[in-house]
NUDRENZA-32205 format. One record per residue (C-alpha): residue number from 1; z, x, y. Coordinates in pm, 1 decimal. Last residue first. Layout:
N
<node nr="NUM" zz="Z" xx="X" yy="Y"/>
...
***
This chain:
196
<node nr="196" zz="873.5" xx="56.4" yy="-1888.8"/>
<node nr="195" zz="533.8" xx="-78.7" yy="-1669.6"/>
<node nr="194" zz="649.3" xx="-471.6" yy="-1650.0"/>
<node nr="193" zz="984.3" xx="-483.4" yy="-1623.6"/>
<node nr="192" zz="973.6" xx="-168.7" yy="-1383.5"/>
<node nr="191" zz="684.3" xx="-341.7" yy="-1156.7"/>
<node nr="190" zz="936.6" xx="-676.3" yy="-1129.9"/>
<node nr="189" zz="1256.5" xx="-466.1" yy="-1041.1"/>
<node nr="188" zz="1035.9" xx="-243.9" yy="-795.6"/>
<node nr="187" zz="900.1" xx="-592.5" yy="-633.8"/>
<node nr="186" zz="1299.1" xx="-742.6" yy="-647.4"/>
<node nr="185" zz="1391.2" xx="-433.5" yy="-483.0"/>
<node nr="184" zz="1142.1" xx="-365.2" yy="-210.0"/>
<node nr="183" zz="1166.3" xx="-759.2" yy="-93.7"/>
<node nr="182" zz="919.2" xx="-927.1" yy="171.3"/>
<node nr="181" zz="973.2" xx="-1257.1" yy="-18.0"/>
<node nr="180" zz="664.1" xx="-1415.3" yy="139.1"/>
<node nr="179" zz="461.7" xx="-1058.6" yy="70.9"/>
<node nr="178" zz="597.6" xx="-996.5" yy="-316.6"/>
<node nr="177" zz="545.6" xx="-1370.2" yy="-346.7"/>
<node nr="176" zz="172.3" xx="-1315.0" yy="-288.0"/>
<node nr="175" zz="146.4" xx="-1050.0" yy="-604.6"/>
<node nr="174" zz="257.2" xx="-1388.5" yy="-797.7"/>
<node nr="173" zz="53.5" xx="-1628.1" yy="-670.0"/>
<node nr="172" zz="-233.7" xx="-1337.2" yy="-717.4"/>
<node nr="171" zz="-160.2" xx="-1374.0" yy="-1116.7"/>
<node nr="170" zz="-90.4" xx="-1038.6" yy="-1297.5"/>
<node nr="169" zz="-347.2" xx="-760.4" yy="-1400.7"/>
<node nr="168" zz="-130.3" xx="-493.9" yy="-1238.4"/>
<node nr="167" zz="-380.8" xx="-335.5" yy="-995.1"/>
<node nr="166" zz="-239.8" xx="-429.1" yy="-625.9"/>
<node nr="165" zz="133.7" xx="-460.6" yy="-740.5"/>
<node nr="164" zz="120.2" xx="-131.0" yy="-950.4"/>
<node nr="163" zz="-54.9" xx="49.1" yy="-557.8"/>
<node nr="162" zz="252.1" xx="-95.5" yy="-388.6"/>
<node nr="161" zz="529.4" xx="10.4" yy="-615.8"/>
<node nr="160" zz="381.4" xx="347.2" yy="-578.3"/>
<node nr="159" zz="329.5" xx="338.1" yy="-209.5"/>
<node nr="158" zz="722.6" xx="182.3" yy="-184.6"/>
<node nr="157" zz="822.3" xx="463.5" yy="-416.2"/>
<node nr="156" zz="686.9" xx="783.8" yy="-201.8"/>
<node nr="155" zz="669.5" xx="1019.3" yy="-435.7"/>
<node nr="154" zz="342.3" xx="983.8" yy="-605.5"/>
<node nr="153" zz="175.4" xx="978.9" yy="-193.0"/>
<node nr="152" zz="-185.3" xx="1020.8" yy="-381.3"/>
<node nr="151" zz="-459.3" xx="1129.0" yy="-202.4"/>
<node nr="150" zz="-824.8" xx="1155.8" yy="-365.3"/>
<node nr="149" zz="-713.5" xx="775.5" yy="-438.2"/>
<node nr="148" zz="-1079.2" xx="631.0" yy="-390.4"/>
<node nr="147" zz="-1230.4" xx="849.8" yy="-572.8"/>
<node nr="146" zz="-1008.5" xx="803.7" yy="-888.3"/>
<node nr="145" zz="-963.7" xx="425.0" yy="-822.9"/>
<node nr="144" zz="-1391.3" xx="436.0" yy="-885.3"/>
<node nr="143" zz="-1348.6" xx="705.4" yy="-1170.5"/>
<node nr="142" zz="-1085.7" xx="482.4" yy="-1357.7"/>
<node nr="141" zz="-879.8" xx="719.4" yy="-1586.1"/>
<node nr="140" zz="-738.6" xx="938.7" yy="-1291.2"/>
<node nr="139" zz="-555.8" xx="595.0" yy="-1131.9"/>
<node nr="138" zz="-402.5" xx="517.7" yy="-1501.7"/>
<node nr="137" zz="-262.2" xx="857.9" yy="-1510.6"/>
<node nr="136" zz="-111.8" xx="903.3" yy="-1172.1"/>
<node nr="135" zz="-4.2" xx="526.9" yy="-1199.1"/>
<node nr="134" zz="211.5" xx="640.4" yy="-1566.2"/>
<node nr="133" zz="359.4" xx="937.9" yy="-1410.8"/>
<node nr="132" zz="463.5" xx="811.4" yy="-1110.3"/>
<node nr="131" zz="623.3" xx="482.1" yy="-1301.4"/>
<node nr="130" zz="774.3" xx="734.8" yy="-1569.9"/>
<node nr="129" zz="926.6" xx="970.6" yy="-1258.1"/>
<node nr="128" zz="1169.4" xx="670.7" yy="-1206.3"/>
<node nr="127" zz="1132.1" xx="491.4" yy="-895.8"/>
<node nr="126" zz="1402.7" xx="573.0" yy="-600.5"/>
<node nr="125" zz="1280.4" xx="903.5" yy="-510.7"/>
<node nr="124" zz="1206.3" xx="942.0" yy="-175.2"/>
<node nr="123" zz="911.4" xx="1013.6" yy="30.1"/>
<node nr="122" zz="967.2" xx="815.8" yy="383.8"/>
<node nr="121" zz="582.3" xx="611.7" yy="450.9"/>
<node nr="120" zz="743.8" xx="255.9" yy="458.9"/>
<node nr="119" zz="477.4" xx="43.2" yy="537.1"/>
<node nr="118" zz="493.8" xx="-139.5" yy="194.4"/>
<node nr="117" zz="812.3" xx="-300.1" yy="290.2"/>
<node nr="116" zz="673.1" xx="-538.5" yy="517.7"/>
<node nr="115" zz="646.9" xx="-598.1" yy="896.6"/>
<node nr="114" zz="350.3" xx="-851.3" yy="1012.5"/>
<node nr="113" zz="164.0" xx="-728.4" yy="1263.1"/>
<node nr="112" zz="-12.2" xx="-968.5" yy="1489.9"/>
<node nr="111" zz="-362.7" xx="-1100.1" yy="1443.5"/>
<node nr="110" zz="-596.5" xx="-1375.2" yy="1645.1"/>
<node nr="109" zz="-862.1" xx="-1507.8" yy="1375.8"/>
<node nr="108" zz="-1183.1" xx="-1532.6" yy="1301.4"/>
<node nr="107" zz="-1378.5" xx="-1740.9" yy="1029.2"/>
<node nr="106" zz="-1727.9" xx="-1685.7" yy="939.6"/>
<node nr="105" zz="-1913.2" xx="-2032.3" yy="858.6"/>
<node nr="104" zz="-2224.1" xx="-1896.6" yy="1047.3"/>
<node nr="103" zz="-2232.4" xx="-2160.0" yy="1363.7"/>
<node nr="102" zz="-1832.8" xx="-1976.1" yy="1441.1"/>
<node nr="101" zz="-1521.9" xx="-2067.8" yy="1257.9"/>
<node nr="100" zz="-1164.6" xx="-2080.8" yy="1432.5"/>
<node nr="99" zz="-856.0" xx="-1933.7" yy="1332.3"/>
<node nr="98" zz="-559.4" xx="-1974.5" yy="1613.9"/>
<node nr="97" zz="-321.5" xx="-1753.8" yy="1434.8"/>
<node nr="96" zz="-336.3" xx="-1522.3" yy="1170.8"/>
<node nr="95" zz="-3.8" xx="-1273.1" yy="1033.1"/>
<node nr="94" zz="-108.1" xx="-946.9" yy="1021.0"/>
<node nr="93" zz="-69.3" xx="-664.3" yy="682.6"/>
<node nr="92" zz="-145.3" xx="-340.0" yy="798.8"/>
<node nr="91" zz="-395.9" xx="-56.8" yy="757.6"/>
<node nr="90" zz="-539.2" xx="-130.1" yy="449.0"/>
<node nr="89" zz="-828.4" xx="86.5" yy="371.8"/>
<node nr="88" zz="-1186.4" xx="-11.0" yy="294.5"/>
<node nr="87" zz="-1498.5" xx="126.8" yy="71.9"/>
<node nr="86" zz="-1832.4" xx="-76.2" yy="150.9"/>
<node nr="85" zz="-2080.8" xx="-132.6" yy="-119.9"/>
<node nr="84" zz="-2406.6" xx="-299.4" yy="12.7"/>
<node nr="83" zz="-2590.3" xx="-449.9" yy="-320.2"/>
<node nr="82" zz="-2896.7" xx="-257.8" yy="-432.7"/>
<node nr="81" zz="-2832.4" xx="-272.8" yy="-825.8"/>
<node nr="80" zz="-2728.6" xx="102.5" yy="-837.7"/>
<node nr="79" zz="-2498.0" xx="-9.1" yy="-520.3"/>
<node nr="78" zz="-2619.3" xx="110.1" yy="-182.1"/>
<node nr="77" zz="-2325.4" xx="285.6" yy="22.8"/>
<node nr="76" zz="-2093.1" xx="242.7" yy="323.9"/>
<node nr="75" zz="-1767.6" xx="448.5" yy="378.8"/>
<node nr="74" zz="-1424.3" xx="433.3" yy="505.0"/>
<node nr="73" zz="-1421.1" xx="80.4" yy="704.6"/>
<node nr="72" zz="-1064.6" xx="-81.5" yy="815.1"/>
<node nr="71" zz="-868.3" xx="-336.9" yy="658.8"/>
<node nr="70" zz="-630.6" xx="-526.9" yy="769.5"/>
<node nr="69" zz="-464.0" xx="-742.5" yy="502.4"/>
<node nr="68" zz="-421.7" xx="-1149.4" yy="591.1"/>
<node nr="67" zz="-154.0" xx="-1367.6" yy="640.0"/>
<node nr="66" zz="-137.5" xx="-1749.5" yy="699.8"/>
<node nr="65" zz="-278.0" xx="-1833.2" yy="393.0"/>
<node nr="64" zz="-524.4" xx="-2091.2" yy="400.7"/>
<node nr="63" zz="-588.8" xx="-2082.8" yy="28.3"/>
<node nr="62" zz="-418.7" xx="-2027.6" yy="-306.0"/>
<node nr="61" zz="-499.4" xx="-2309.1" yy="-539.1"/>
<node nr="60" zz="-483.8" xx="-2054.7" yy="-828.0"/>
<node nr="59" zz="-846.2" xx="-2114.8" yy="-964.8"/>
<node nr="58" zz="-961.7" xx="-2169.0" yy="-598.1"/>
<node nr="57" zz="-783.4" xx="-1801.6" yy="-481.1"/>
<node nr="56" zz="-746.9" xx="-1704.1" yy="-98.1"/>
<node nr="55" zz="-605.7" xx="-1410.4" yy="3.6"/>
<node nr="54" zz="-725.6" xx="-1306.5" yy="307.3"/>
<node nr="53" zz="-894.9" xx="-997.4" yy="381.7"/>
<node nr="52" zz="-889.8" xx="-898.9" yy="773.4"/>
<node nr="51" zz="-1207.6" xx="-719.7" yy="960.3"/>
<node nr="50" zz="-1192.6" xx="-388.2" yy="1114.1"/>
<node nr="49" zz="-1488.2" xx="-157.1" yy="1182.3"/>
<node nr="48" zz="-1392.1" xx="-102.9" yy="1554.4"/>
<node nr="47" zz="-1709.3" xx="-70.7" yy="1761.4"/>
<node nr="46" zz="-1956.4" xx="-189.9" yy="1393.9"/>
<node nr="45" zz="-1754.1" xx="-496.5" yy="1388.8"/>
<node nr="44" zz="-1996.8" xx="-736.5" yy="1416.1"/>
<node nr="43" zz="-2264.3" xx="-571.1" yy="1199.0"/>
<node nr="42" zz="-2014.4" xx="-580.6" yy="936.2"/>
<node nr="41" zz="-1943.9" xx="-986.8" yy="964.0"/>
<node nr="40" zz="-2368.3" xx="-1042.3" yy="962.8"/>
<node nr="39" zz="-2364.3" xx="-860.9" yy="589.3"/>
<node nr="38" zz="-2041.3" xx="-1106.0" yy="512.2"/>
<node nr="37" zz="-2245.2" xx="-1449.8" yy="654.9"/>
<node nr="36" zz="-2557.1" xx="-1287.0" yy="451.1"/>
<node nr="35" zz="-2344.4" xx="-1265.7" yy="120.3"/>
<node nr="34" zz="-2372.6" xx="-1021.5" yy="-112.4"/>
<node nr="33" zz="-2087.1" xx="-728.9" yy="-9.3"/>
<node nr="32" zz="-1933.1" xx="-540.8" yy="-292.5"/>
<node nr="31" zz="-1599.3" xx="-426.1" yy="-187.9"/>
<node nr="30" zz="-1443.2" xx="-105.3" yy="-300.0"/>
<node nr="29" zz="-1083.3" xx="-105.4" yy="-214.6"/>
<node nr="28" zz="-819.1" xx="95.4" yy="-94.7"/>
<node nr="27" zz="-417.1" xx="41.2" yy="-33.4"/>
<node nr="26" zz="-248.5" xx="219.2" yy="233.0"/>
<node nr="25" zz="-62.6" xx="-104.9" yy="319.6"/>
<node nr="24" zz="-104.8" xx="-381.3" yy="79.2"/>
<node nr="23" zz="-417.4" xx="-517.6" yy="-138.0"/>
<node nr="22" zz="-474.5" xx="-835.2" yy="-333.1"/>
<node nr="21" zz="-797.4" xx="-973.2" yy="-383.7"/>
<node nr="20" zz="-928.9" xx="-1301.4" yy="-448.9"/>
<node nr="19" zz="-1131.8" xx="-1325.7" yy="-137.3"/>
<node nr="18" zz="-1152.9" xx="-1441.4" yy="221.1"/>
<node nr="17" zz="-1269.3" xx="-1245.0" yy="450.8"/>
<node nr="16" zz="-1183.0" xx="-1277.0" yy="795.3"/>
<node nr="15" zz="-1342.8" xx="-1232.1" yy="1103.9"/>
<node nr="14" zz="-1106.0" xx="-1071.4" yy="1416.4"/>
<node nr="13" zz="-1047.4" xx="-1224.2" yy="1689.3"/>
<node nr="12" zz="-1014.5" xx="-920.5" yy="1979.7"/>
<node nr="11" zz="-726.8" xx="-856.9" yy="2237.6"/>
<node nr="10" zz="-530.4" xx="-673.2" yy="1953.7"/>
<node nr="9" zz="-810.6" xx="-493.9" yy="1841.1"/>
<node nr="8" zz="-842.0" xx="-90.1" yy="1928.1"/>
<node nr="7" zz="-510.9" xx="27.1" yy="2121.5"/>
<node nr="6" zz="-218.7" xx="-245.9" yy="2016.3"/>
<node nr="5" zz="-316.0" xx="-346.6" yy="1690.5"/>
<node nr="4" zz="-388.6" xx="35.1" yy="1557.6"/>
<node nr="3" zz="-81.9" xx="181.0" yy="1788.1"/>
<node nr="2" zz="138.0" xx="-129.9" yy="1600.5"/>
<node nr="1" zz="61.8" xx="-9.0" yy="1257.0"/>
***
């Protein structure tokens, strides 16, 4: 995480996002871009193709959050409808400072890693073989999550914890206490509760 702040954007602001979407380290998401502020944020970072995702939600009175999820660009399409469609992969989770907004209403922000469980990349086996079992099968039966997760670490128990968090249909207040509380047990204690 560092060797991606340090060598391509830790002297640059970076534009944020801000959407109701949850997504950790080595997590993947198709976006669907519409508006011309978000069309104008891609061209920006066409050097580096980085831009942060902030969690914000109205219905949940989440906003302003001081975090954000890194995300770099894997692959642009046209939707069936015409749309931009742009696949991204979280590199990190950052903590923002000094966000300003430009004439365009795009925000930008400083970024500096933020350390969380999710970036632990040591295979072990500390979830039961029902949670693999049970994401392997649930990411084959959506074709989109399917593509998306060609790769699947299914031993590594902080990227499987970390892939139930991101698609459990649960409230984002929730999924954002698993990054405040920055706490591999109590998020593998909530994901087996809810999966077995």
């Amino acid at each position: 995480m560092k060797n991606i702040l340090e060598q391509n954007i830790s002297h640059l602001p970076l534009p944020i996002f801000p959407l109701s979407v949850f997504i950790l380290p080595e997590g993947k998401l198709r976006l669907r871009i519409f508006e011309a502020k978000y069309v104008k944020m891609l061209s920006l970072i066409s050097a580096h193709q980085m831009f942060v995702i902030q969690l914000t939600s109205k219905t949940e009175d989440i906003k302003h959050n001081d975090w954000g999820s890194l995300v770099k660009v894997q692959d642009f399409n046209q939707g069936d409808d015409g749309l931009l469609e742009i696949d991204v992969h979280c590199c990190a989770l950052v903590q923002l400072s000094n966000i300003k907004s430009d004439k365009n209403n795009l925000a930008f922000a400083e970024v500096k890693p933020l350390q969380h469980w999710s970036q632990n990349n040591v295979d072990d086996s500390s979830t039961s073989s029902e949670l693999e079992i049970a994401l392997d099968e649930v990411l084959n039966s959506n074709t989109l999550l399917s593509r998306l997760y060609q790769r699947r670490l299914l031993k590594n128990s902080h990227w499987v914890i970390a892939r139930w968090l991101e698609i459990l249909p649960i409230s984002l207040t929730v999924k954002n206490q698993f990054v405040r509380g920055n706490n591999f047990s109590q998020a593998k204690d909530f994901v087996n509760a809810v999966i077995i």
